[in-house]
C-alpha positions in Angstrom: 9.1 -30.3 22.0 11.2 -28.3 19.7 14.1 -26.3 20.1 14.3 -22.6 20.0 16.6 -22.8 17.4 13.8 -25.4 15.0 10.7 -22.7 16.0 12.3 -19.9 14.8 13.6 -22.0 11.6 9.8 -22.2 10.8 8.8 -18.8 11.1 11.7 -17.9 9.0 10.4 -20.3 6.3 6.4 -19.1 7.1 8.1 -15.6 6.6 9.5 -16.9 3.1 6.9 -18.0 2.1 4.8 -15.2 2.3 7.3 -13.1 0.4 7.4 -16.2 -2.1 3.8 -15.9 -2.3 3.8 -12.0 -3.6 7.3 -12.7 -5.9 5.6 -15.5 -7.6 1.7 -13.6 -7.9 1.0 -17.0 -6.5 -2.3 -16.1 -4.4 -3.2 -19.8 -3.6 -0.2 -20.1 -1.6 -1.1 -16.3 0.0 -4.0 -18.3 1.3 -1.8 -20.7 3.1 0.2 -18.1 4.3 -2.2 -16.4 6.1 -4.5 -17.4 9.0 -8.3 -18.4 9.2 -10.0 -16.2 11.4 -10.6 -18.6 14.2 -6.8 -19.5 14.9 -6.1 -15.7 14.9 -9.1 -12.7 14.9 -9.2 -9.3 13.9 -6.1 -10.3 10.9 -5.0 -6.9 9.6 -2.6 -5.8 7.0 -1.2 -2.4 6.2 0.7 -2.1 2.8 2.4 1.3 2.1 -0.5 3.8 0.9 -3.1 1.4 1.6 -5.9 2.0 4.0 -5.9 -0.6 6.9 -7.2 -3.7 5.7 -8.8 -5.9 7.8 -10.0 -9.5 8.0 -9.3 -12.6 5.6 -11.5 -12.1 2.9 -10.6 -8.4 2.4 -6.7 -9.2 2.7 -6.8 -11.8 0.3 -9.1 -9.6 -2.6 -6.3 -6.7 -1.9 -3.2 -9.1 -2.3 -5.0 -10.3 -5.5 -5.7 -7.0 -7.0 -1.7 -6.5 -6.5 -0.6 -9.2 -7.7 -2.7 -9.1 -10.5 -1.2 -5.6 -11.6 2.0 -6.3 -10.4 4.4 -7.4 -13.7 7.3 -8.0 -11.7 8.3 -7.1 -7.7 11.5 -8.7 -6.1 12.1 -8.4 -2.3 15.8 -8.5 -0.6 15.1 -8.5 3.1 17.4 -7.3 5.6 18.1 -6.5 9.3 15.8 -9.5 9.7 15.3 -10.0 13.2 12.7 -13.3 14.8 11.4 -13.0 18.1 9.3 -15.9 19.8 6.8 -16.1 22.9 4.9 -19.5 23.0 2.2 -19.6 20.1 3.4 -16.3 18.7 6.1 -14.9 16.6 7.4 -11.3 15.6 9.1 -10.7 12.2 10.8 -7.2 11.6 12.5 -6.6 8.5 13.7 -3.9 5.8 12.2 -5.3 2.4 14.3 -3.8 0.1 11.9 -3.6 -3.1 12.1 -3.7 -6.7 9.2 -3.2 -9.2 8.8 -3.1 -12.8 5.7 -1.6 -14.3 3.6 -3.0 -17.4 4.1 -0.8 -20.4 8.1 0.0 -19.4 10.4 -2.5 -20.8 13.2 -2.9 -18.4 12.1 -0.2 -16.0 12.7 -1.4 -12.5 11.9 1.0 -9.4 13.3 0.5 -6.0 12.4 1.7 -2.5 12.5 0.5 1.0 10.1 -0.3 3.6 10.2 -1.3 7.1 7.8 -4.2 7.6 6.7 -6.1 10.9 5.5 -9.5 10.1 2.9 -11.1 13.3 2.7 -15.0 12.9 0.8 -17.6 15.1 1.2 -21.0 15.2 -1.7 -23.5 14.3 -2.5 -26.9 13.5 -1.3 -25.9 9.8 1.8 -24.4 11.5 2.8 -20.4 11.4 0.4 -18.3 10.1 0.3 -15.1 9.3 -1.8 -13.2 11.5 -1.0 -9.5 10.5 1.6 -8.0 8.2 2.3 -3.8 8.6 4.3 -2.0 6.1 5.6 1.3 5.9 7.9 3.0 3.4 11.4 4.7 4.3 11.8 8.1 3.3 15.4 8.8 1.5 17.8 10.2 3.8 18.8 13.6 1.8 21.9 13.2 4.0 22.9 10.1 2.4 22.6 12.0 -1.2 24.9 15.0 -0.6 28.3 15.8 1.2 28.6 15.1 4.6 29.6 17.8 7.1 32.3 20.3 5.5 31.4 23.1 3.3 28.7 22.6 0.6 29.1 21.6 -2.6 29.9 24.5 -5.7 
């Protein structure tokens, strides 16, 4: 039996992995991160201003129509957070994001998103059974003074 400690090493690298997968356009490994359908039904995914995509087949076409028009996309994940029960594991996360676009030499976009990342353990080890994404709108705060009397 493995330690707490070793289980939640794994998901940590099946979470890596995944983000790996997307970094690199590498969509044969997107197929080992994710699930079949019979070790995990119903396998959803929700990327930021994407409709709810669900099952293998139609996961897997989206991720390679993104990565096939994504140049260039860099995640820095923070606040990471793992949480286990038996055959199941939870990933939250902020992916911190950065994109370049085709056409804009050194252009490079940023923006955050708060992603939870569902894994389930098979024969294969974790698997991705369902990945929800949803962007963080600037805090207008953040941008101006704080507190005091406004800017002139």
């Amino acid at each position: 039996m493995r330690s707490r400690q070793e289980v939640m090493e794994r998901v940590a690298e099946a979470n890596a992995q995944f983000y790996g997968a997307i970094e690199n356009g590498d969509i044969d490994a997107m197929h080992r991160v994710w699930a079949e359908e019979d070790e995990a039904p119903d396998l959803v995914c929700v990327n930021p201003g994407w409709p709810l995509l669900r099952g293998r087949a139609e996961i897997l076409r989206a991720w390679a129509l993104i990565m096939a028009n994504v140049p260039y996309i860099q995640y820095v994940l923070t606040d990471t957070h793992i949480g286990v029960s038996g055959d199941v594991a939870m990933v939250t996360c902020e992916e911190n994001v950065l994109t370049a676009e085709d056409g804009s030499p050194g252009f490079v976009a940023g923006g955050q998103v708060v992603t939870t990342n569902m894994f389930v353990h098979t024969p294969q080890g974790w698997r991705l059974w369902s990945h929800h994404a949803s962007p963080v709108m600037p805090d207008d705060e953040e941008d101006g003074e704080q507190g005091g009397a406004p800017a002139e």
